[in-house]
N, C-alpha and C positions, 0 to 999 in steps of 0.2 A: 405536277409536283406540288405537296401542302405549302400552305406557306413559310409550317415551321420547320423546314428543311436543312440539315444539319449541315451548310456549309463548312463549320468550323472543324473542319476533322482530319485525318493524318493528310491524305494527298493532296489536300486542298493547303496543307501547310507546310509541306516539302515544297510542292509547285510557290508558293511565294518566297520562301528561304533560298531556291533556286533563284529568282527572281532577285533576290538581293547581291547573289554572289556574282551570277552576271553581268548584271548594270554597276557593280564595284569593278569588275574583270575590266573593260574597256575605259572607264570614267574616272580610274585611279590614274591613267594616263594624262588625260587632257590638261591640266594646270601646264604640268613639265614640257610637252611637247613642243609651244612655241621656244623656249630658248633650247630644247632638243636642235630641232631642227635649226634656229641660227650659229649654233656651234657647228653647222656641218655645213654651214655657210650657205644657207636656204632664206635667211630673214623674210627676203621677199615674196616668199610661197607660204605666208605665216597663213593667210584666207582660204587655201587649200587643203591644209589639217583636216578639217572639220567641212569642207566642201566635197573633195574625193570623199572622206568614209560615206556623209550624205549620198554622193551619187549613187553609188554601187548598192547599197542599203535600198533606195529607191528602187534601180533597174532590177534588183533583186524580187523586189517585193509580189510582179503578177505571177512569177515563180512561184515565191513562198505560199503565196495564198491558193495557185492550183494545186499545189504538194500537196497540202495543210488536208484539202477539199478530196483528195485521190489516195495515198498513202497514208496518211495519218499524221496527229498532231505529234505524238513522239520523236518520231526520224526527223522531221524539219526542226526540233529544239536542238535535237542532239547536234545537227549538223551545225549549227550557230556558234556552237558552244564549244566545238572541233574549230573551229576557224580561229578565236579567240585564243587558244591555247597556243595554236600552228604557230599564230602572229608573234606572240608574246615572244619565244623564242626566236622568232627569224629578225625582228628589230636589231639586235647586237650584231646580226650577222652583216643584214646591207647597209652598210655606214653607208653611203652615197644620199645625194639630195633627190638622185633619179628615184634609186633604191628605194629610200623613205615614203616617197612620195606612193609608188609601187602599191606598197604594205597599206598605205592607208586606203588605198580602191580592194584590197584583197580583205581586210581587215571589216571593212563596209559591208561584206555578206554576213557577217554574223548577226546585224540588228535587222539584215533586213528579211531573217529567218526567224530567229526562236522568238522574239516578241509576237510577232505574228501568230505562232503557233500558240503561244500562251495563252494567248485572249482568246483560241476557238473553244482551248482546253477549257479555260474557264465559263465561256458560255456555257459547254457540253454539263462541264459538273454543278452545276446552280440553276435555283431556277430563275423566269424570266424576271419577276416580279422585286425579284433580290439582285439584279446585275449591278444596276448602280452600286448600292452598296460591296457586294463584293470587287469589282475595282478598283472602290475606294482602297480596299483594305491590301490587294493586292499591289494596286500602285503603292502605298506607304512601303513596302518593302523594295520594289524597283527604284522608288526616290530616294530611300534613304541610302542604296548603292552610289548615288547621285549623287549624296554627298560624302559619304564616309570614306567613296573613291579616292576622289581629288583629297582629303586630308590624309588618309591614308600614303598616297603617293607621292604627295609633297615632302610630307614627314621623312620618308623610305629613302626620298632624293635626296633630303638636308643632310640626311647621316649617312648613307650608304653610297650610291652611286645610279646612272641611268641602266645598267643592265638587271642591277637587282631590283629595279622597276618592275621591266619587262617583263622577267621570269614572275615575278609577284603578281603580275598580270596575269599568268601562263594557269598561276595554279588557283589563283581564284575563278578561274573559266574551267578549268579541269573541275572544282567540288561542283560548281553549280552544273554540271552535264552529269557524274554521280546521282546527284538528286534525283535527276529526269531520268536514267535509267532505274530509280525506286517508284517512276509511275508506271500507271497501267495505260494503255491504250485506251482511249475514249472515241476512238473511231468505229463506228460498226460495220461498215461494208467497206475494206481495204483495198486495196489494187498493189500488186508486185511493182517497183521504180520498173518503166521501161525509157530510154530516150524519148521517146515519141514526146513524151509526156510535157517535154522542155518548148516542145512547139506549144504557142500560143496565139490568140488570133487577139485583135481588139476588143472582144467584147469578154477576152479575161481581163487584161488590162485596167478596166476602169468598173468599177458597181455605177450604174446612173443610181440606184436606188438609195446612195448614202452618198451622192454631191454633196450633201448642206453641210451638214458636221463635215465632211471631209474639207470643203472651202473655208470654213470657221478655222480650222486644223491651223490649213496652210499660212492664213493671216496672222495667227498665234504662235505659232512655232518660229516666225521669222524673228521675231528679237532673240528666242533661245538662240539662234544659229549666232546672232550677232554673241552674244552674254559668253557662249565655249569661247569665241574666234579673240576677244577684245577684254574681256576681264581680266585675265590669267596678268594681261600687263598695265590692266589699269588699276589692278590692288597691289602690284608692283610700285607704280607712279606714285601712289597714296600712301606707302611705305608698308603694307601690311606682308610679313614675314612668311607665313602661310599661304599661299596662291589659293589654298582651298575654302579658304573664312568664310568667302562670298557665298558658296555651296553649301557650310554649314547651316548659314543664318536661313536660307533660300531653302534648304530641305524641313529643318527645326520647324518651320512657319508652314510651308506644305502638309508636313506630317499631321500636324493640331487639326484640317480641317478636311482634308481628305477621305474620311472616314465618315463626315457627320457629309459633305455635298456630295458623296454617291448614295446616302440613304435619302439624303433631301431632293434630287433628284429620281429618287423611285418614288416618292409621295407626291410633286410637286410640277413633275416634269422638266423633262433632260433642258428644253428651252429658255426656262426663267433661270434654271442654277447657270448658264452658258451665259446671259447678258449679264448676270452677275458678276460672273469669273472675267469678263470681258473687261468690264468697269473699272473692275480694280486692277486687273492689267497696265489696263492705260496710264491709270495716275501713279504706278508704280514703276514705270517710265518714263515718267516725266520728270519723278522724283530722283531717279539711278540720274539722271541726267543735270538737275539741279545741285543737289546737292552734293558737292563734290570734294567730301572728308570720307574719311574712315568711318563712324561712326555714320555718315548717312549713306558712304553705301552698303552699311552691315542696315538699316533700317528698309530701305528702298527693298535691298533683296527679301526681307523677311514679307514685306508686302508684295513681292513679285511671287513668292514664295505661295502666299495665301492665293492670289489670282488662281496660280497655276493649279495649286491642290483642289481646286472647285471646277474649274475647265474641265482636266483630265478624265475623273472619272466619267462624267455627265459625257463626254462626248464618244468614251469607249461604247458606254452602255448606250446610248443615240446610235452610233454605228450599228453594232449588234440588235438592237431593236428593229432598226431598217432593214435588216439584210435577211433575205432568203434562208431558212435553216440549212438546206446543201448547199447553199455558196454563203458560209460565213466567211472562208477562208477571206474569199476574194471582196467582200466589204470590209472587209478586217484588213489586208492589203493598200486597198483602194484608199481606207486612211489613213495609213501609216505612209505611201506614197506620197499622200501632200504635206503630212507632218517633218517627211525627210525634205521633201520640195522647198519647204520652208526655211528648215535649220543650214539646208545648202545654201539656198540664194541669200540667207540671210547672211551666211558666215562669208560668202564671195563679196559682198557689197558691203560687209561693213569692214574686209582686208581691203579691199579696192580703194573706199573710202580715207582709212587709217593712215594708208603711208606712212609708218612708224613716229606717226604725228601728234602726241596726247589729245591738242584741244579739237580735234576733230572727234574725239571719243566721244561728246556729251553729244554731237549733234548727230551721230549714227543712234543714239539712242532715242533722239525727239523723232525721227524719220520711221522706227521700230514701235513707237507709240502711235504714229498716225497709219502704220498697218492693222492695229489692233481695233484702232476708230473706221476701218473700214469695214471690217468683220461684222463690229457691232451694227454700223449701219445697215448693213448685208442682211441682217439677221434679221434687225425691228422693221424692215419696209419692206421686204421678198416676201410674196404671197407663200403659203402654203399649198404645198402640193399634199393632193390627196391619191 
């Protein structure tokens, strides 16, 4: 394909609009959820939120990526997006702490299908030469779910109540799987779902051919897991009103540079914009952790904010670079496996950590900084494989 290929066009902009209602659909939840669940007398499963939906999300994923790779990218969004809706209504129903907990391993299949599907989508319609960039531009719509979620839901909670949440939940997962029934199939050789299909052997499981970014993923995504599990009541502690502030400042900062590190990464390569994104990582965990007002953790997150939006695309488009054109599915999997790997053991170990204790909150994050310095190191001294 030329290079001046017209990414910018209808289904290329419904697939990220979908993208936004999505990542609002499950993210408008997560503020509210820890004192959800301590009204139902769960306090101590607060690490678990955001661990079960991690897990299932995970075990999901050599599924999603053979689906993605046999069926089509269509059906695996749609099914993501069916799950999200299901959820939204069944939260009101099982008040129990079992219950809750249930919803969240059930609720965990839907990320660890449609994202997946999205990014094959996207490979399929762009070409190779433009992925960073298109990532970029595609994450700015997933991220800004990310944050518009959590304000959005916070808001919903202060005035209305937790079921008009849920359902709120329900119908922004219902427009965003509309969208996806406005694309077309990008798969050319389909296969009918048969059972069989759900048998998987090990070498669906893991792409060797995208270890590297996929390991960088896992190092990186572990302070996310801490940031859903431990913010929600550390801008609590700070007195900020909003549980979702953090999220705004953290997507606003994202969105600015998003767009400019997936095209800088197609000029420059996936690898420099990645030690980059790493760097500032670091110090903006260092900073979440020092500076411990309102104003510096609206600052900290705007520079977690910035890391992130440089990572993300560079590492979608590294995956897809590596990966076998018939198995994007499954390098596409394979990283979103360790990006869930991460956000789970991060979110278990910084509940574990926590025990409803504030001053233990700064030092879960100095510990989430020195994952991000291993990455980096992982990165600058590991030979290249050719």
């Amino acid at each position: 394909m030329k290079k001046n290929h017209p990414i910018y066009n209808l289904r290329f902009g419904l697939l990220c609009l979908s993208s936004l209602f999505f990542s609002s659909s499950y993210n408008m939840l997560i503020p509210e959820l820890p004192g959800y669940l301590s009204s139902l007398g769960g306090s101590q499963y607060i690490g678990f939120i955001i661990a079960l939906f991690t897990l299932t999300a995970g075990l999901s994923r050599p599924f999603s990526g053979l689906l993605t790779d046999s069926i089509g990218r269509k059906p695996v969004m749609i099914f993501g997006a069916v799950v999200c809706v299901v959820c939204g209504f069944l939260y009101p129903v099982l008040i129990t702490v079992g219950g809750f907990l249930f919803l969240r391993l059930v609720h965990g299949f839907s990320t660890g299908f449609t994202p997946t599907a999205i990014a094959a989508y996207v490979s399929d319609i762009v070409p190779a030469n433009r992925w960073g960039e298109a990532f970029g531009i595609q994450g700015v719509f997933f991220t800004s779910g990310l944050a518009l979620g959590p304000a959005i839901g916070s808001t919903i909670k202060l005035y209305y109540s937790y079921e008009i949440l849920f359902y709120s939940s329900s119908v922004m997962a219902f427009l965003a799987m509309v969208l996806i029934l406005k694309l077309h199939e990008t798969l050319s050789e389909r296969a009918r779902f048969r059972m069989d299909m759900l048998k998987i052997s090990r070498k669906d499981i893991i792409s060797i051919d995208v270890i590297k970014p996929a390991t960088i993923t896992f190092l990186a995504y572990f302070a996310f897991g801490m940031i859903l599990t431990l913010i929600p009541d550390w801008s609590d502690y700070l007195g900020f009103q909003n549980k979702g502030s953090f999220f705004i400042s953290f997507t606003i900062a994202s969105l600015t540079i998003r767009f400019l590190a997936g095209k800088a990464s197609d000029k420059m390569g996936r690898k420099f914009v990645v030690i980059i994104g790493l760097m500032i990582l670091f110090g903006s965990l260092l900073l979440m952790g020092i500076l411990q007002t309102k104003f510096g953790l609206l600052f900290a997150a705007s520079i977690y904010g910035l890391g992130m939006g440089i990572l993300s695309p560079a590492l979608n488009a590294w995956t897809v670079d590596l990966s076998p054109k018939e198995q994007r599915g499954r390098g596409i999997s394979t990283m979103f496996i360790a990006l869930e790997a991460g956000i789970g053991l991060g979110a278990l170990f910084s509940g574990w950590y926590y025990q409803n204790s504030y001053e233990n909150i700064p030092f879960t994050m100095y510990g989430c900084a020195i994952m991000v310095l291993l990455g980096l190191v992982f990165l600058l001294f590991k030979k290249e494989q050719h």
